[in-house]
C-alpha positions as CSV (number, residue, x, y, z in Angstrom):
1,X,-15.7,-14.0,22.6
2,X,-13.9,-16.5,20.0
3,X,-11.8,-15.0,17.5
4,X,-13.9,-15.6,14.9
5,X,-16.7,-13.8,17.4
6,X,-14.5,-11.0,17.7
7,X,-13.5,-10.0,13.8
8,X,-17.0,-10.2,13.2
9,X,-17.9,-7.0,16.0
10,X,-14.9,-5.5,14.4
11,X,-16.4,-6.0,10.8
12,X,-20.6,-5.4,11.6
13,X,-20.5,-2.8,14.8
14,X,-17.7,-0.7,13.8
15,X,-17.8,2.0,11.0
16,X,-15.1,0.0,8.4
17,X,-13.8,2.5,5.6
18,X,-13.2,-0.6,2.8
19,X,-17.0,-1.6,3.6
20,X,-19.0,1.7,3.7
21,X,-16.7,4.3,2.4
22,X,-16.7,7.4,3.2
23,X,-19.2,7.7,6.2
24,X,-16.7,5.6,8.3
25,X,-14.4,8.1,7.7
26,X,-14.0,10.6,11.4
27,X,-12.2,13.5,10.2
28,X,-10.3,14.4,13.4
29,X,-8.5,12.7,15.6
30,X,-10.3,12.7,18.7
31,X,-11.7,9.3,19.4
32,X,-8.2,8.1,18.3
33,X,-6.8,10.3,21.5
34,X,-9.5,9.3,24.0
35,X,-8.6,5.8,23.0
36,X,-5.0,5.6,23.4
37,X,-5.2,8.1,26.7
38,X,-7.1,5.2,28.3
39,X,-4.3,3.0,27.6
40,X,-1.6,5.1,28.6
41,X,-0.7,6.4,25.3
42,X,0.7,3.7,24.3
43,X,2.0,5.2,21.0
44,X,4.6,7.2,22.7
45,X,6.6,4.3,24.1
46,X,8.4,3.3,21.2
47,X,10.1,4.8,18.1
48,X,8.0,4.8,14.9
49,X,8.4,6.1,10.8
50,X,5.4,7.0,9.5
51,X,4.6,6.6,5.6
52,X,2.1,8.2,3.8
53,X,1.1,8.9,0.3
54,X,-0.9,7.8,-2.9
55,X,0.8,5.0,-4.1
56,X,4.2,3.1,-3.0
57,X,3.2,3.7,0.6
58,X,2.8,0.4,1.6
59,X,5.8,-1.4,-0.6
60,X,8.0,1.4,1.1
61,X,6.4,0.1,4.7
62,X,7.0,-3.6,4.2
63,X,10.8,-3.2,2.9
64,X,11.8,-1.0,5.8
65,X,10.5,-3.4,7.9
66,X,12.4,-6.2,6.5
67,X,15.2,-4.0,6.6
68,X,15.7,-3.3,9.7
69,X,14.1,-6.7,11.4
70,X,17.0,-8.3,9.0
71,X,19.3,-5.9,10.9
72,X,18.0,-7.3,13.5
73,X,15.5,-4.9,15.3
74,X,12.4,-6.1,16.9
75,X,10.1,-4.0,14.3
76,X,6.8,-3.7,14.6
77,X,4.5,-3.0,11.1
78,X,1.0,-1.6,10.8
79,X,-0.2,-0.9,7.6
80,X,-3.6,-1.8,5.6
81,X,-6.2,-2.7,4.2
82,X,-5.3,-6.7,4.5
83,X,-6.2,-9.5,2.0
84,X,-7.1,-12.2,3.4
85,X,-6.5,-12.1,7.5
86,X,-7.2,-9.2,9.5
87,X,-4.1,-9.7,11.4
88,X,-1.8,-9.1,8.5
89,X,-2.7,-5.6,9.5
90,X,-0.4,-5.7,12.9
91,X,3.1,-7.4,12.4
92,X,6.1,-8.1,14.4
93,X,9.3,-9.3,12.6
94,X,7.1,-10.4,10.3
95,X,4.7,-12.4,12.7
96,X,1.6,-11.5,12.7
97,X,-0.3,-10.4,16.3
98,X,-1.9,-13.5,17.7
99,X,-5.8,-14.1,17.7
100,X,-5.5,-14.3,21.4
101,X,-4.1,-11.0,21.4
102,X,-7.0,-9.4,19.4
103,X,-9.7,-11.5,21.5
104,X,-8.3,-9.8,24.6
105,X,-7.6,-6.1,23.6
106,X,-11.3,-5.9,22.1
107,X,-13.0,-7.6,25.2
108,X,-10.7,-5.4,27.5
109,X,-11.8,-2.3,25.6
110,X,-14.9,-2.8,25.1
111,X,-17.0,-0.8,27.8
112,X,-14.7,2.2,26.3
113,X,-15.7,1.5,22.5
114,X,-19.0,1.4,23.5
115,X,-19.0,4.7,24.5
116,X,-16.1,6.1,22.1
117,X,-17.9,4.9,19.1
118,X,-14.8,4.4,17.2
119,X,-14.4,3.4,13.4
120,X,-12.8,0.4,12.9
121,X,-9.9,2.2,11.4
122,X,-9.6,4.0,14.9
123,X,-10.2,0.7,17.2
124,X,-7.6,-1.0,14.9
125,X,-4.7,2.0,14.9
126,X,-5.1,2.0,18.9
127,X,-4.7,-2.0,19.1
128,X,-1.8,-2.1,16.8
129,X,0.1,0.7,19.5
130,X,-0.5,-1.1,22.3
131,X,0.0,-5.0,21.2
132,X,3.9,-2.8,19.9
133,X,4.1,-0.8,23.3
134,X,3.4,-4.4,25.5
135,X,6.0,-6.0,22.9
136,X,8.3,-3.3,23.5
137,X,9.3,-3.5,19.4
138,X,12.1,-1.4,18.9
139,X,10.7,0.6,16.1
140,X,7.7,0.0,14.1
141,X,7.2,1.2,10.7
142,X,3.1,3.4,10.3
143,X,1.7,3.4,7.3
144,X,-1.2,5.9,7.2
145,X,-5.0,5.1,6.2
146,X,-5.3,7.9,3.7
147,X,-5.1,11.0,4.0
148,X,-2.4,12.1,6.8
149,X,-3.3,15.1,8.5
150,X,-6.0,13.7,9.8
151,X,-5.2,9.8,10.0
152,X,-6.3,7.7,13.2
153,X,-2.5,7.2,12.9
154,X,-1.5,10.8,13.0
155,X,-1.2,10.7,17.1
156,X,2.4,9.9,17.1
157,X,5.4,11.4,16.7
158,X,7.7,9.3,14.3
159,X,11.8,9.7,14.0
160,X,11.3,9.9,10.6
161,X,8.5,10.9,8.0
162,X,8.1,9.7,4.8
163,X,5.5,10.9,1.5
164,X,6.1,8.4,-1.3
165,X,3.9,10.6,-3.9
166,X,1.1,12.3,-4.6
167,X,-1.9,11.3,-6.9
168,X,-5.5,11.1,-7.6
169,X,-7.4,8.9,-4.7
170,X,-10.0,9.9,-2.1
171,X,-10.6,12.6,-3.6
172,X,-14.1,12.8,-1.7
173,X,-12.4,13.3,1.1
174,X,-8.9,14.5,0.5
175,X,-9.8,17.5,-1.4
176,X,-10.2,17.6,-5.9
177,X,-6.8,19.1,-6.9
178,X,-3.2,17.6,-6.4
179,X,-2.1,20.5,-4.1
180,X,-5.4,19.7,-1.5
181,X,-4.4,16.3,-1.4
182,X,-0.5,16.9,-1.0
183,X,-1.8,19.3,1.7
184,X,-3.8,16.4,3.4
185,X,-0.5,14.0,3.0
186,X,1.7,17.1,4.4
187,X,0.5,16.6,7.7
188,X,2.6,14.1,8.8
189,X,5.5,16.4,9.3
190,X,6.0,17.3,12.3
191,X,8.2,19.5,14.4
192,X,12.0,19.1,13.4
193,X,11.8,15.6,12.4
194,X,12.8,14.6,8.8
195,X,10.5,14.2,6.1
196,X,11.4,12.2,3.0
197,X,9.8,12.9,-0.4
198,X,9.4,9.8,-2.6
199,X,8.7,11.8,-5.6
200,X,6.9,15.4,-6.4
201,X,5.5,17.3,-9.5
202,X,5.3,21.2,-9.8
203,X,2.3,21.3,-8.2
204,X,3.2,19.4,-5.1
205,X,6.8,20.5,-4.4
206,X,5.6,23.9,-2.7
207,X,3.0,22.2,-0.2
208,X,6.0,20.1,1.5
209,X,8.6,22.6,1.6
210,X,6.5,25.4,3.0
211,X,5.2,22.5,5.6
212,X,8.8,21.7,6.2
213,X,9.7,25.6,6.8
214,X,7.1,25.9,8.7
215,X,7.7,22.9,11.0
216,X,11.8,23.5,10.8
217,X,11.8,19.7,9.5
218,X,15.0,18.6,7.1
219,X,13.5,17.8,4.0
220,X,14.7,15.2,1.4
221,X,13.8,14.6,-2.0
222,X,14.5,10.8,-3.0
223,X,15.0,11.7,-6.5
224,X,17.6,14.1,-6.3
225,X,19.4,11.8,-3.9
226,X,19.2,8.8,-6.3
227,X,18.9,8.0,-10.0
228,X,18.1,4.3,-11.1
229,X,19.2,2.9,-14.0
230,X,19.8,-0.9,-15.7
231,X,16.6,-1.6,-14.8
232,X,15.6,-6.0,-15.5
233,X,12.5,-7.4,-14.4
234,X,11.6,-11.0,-14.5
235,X,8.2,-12.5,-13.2
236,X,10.2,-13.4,-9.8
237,X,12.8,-10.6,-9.8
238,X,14.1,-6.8,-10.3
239,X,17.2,-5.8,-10.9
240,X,18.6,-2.4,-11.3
241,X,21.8,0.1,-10.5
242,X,21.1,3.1,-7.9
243,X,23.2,6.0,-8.1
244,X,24.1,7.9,-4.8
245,X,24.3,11.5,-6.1
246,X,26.2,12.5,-3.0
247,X,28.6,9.9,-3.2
248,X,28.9,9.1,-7.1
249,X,28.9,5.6,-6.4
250,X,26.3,3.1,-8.0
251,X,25.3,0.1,-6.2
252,X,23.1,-3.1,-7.8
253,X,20.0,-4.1,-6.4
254,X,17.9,-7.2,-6.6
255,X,14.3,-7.5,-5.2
256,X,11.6,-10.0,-5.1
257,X,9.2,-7.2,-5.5
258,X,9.2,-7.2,-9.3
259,X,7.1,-4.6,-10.2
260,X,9.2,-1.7,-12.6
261,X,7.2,1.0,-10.0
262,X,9.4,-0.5,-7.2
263,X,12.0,1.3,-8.7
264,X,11.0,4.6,-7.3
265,X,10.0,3.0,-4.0
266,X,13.5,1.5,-3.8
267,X,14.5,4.9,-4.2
268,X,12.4,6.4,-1.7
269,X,13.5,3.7,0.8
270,X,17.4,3.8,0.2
271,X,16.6,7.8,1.4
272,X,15.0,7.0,4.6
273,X,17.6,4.1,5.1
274,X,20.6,6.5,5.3
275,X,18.3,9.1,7.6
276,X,17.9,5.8,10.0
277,X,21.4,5.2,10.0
278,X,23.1,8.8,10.6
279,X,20.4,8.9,13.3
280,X,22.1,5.9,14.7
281,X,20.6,3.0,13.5
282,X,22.8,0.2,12.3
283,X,22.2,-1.7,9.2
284,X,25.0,-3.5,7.4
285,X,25.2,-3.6,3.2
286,X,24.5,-7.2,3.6
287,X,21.4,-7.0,6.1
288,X,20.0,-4.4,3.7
289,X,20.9,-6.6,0.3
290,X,19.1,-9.5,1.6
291,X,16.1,-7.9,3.2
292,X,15.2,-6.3,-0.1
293,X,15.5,-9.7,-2.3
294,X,13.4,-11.5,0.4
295,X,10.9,-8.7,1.5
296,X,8.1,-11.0,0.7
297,X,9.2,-14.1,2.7
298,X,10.4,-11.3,6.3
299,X,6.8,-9.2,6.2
300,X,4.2,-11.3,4.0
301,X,3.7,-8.6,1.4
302,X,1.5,-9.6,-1.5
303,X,-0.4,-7.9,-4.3
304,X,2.1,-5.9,-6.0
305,X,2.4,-7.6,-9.8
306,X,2.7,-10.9,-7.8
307,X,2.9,-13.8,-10.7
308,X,0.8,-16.7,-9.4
309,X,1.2,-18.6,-12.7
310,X,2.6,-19.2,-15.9
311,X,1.9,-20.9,-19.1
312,X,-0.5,-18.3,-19.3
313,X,1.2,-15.8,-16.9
314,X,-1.4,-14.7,-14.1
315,X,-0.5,-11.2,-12.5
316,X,-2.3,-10.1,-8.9
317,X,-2.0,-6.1,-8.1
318,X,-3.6,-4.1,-6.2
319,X,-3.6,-0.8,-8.9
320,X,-7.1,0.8,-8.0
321,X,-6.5,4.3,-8.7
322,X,-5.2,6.4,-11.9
323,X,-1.6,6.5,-10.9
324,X,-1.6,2.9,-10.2
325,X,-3.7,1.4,-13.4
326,X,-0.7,3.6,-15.5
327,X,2.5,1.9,-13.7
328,X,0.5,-1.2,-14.4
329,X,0.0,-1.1,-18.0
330,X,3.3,0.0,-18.1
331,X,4.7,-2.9,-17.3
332,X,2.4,-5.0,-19.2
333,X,3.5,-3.6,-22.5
334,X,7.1,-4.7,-21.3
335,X,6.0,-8.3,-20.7
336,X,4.5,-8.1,-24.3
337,X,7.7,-8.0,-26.6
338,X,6.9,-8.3,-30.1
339,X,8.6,-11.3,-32.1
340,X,11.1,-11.2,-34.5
341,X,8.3,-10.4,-37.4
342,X,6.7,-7.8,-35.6
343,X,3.8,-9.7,-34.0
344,X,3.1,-9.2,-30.4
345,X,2.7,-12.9,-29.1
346,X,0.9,-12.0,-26.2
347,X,-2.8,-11.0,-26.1
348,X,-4.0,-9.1,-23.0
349,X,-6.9,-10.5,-20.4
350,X,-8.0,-7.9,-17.7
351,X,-9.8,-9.4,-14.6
352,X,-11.2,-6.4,-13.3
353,X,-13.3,-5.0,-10.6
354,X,-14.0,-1.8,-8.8
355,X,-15.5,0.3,-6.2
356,X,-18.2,2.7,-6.5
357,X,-16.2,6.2,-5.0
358,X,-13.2,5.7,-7.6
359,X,-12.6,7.7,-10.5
360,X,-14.0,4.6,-12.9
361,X,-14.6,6.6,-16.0
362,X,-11.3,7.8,-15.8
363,X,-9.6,4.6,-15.4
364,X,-11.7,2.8,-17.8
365,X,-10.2,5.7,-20.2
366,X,-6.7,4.7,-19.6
367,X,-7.4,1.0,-21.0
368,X,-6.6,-1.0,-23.8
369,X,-9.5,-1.8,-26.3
370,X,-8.1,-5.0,-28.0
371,X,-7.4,-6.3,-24.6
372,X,-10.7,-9.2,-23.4
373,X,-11.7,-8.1,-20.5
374,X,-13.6,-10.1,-17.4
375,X,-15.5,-7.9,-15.1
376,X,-16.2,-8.7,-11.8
377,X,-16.1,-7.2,-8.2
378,X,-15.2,-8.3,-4.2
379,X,-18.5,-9.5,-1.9
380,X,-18.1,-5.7,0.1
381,X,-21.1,-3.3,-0.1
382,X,-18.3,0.1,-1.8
383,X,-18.1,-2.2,-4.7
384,X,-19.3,-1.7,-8.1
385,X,-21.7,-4.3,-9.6
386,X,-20.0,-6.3,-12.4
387,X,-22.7,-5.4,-14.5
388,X,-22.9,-2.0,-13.8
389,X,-19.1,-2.0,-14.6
390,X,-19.3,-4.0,-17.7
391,X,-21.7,-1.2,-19.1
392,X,-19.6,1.6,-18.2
393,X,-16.8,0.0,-19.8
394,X,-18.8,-0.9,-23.1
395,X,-18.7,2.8,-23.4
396,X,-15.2,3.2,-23.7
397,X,-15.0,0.1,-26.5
398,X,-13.9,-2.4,-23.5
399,X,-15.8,-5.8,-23.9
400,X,-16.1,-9.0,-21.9
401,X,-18.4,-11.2,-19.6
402,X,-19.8,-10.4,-16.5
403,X,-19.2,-12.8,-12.6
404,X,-19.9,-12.6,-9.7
405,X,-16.8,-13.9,-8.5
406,X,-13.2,-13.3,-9.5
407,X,-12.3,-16.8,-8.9
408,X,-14.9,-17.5,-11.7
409,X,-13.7,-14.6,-13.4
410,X,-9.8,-16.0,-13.7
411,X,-10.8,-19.3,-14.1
412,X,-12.7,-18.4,-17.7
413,X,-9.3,-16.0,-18.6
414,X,-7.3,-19.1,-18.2
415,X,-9.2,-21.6,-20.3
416,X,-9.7,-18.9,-23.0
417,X,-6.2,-17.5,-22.9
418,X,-3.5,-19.3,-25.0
419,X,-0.3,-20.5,-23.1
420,X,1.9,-17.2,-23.9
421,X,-0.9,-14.5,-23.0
422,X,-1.0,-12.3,-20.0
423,X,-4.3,-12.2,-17.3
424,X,-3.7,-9.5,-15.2
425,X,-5.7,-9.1,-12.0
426,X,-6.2,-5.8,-10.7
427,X,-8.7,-2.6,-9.8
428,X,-9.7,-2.8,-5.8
429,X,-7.1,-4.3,-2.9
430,X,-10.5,-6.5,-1.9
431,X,-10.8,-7.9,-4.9
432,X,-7.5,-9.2,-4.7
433,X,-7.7,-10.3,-1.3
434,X,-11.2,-12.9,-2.5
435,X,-8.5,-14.4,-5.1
436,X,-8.1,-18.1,-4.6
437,X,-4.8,-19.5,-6.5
């Protein structure tokens, strides 16, 4: 098979979660096992950290990575979904696998898929071990699907685990309250391995510890290790001081990850990073300074309040769930400072889109009314028709045109925007990925 041959068997014969939902979904782990016993376990020949959690799971993965590649570790990344090439999914120092690579592990496993019947998810999580194990990567940093306990990725024991947060998503499958889904996320930790806790609530604190008792894992909760303050962002930048509680000493940071919810990601990374390093692991102040003001340029990460342009400012994220659509608006209220007579200069334009099994009514609750809004959705089968969405969002006092494409979509927000307004592009990881600037 071609490449091009191959990605679409991997796309049209295999369950895929981003295309069909839920139904892809295998809750256990058992084709994920048969797979990876048939290629000698592949998952067990290298040392991994695995992140899970709502949100923040896959900044966290991608500036750990650069981290310790910039401390110069062969490190090998796995996270999803991708944006625009499937191969963003499986990284090396930054590199992603090769399409010969993919060609090859599919064609060499494919009398065993055929009788596996893996997900894509699965097929995926068992390429990205071996292509690591044949590279012999010196760690590589796991970010989970969803879920954890029961995550295609969930075969391997990590040196480190790591739960950024807990908040409303998958809740189909995850379970309706935040203590089912913390419960789901929880079962990452494993047997006397460290667990890192990006941030908890009341009803969430309780499931980790008594899964940490229980599994006699050290557990560590990033914000009583660190407190931020001074917090600057730019559209390229974020500065801000972190406090080591421990050590009274405050350090400044500056990231090209520019979104103010990278704050508590930093946070949650900074945690893990002194785990790695009493565990042996050596990563100078300067490696670590420099791998988080150039995480973008060592792993590829995109989507997280990226600015594409100015003059009017155009923001890409990939908020898609309640948690994410508030640290969003959050920060757009920051970009909109009023002027010195109390006008606010910049007038809001939301290119939005969605898929079917999110909460929608509930984030169509959290947004702004006198914002002009552009409904639209990505070219998969889970999303929501732009109509359909319009409509639903008429019924919150939400108004705007209807596309069938977001490159339409932004296009229109650009030519009706004035030079000092803010489009924000945001609502499903897919739709992001079909954007065109």
């Amino acid at each position: 098979m071609t490449y091009h041959q191959t990605i679409e068997y991997l796309y049209e014969q295999l369950p895929m979660f981003s295309r069909i939902g839920a139904a892809a979904y295998k809750e256990d782990l058992h084709n994920t096992i048969l797979l990876c016993n048939a290629l000698d376990n592949p998952q067990t020949k290298f040392k991994s950290i695995h992140i899970a959690g709502t949100n923040g799971k896959g900044s966290c993965s991608h500036m750990l990575a650069a981290i310790l590649q910039q401390a110069g570790y062969k490190t090998g990344l796995y996270t999803s979904p991708h944006l625009k090439d499937f191969r963003e999914r499986i990284k090396i120092n930054g590199e992603m696998v090769s399409e010969a690579f993919v060609v090859e592990f599919v064609e060499r496993t494919k009398i065993l898929s055929d009788a596996v019947q893996p997900s894509f998810f699965e097929l995926t999580v068992a390429m990205a071990f071996d292509y690591f194990a044949q590279q012999q990567v010196d760690i590589a940093v796991i970010e989970t699907g969803l879920g954890g306990r029961l995550d295609s990725t969930n075969i391997i024991t990590p040196i480190l685990s790591v739960i950024t947060n807990i908040g409303y998503d998958h809740m189909n499958i995850l379970g309706d309250t935040l203590e089912k889904i913390a419960w789901e996320k929880a079962g990452i930790i494993k047997q006397s391995i460290p667990v890192v806790v990006g941030e908890y609530i009341t009803e969430t604190k309780a499931i980790f510890e008594s899964k940490a008792i229980a599994c006699d894992a050290p557990i560590h909760f990033a914000q009583h290790e660190y407190e931020v303050s001074n917090i600057h962002a730019t559209t390229d930048q974020l500065k801000c001081d972190i406090k080591s509680v421990a050590l009274q000493e405050t350090e400044s940071f500056s990231l090209d990850l520019n979104g103010l919810y990278q704050t508590k990601n930093l946070r949650t990374v900074l945690c893990a990073e002194g785990i790695l390093i009493k565990q042996g692991f050596m990563i100078s102040n300067a490696a670590e300074k420099f791998a988080l003001a150039n995480v973008k340029k060592l792993t590829g990460l995109q989507g997280r309040w990226d600015v594409v342009a100015v003059n009017p400012m155009v923001v890409l994220d990939v908020a898609h769930n309640e948690d994410g659509i508030r640290q969003v608006l959050e920060q757009a209220a920051c970009c909109r400072q009023p002027s010195s007579d109390g006008i606010i200069k910049k007038k809001l334009h939301f290119v939005i889109g969605m898929v079917k099994d999110k909460e929608v009514s509930k984030i169509l609750s959290l947004l702004p009314k006198e914002a002009q809004y552009y409904f639209t959705n990505a070219h998969i089968p889970r999303a929501l028709v732009s109509g359909d969405l319009k409509i639903k969002a008429a019924g919150y006092g939400l108004t705007g045109d209807s596309f069938e494409d977001v490159n339409e979509a932004i296009s229109t927000a650009k030519q009706q925007a004035q030079k000092d307004d803010l489009i924000i592009v945001f609502g499903s990881v897919f739709l992001v990925g079909e954007v065109n600037i």
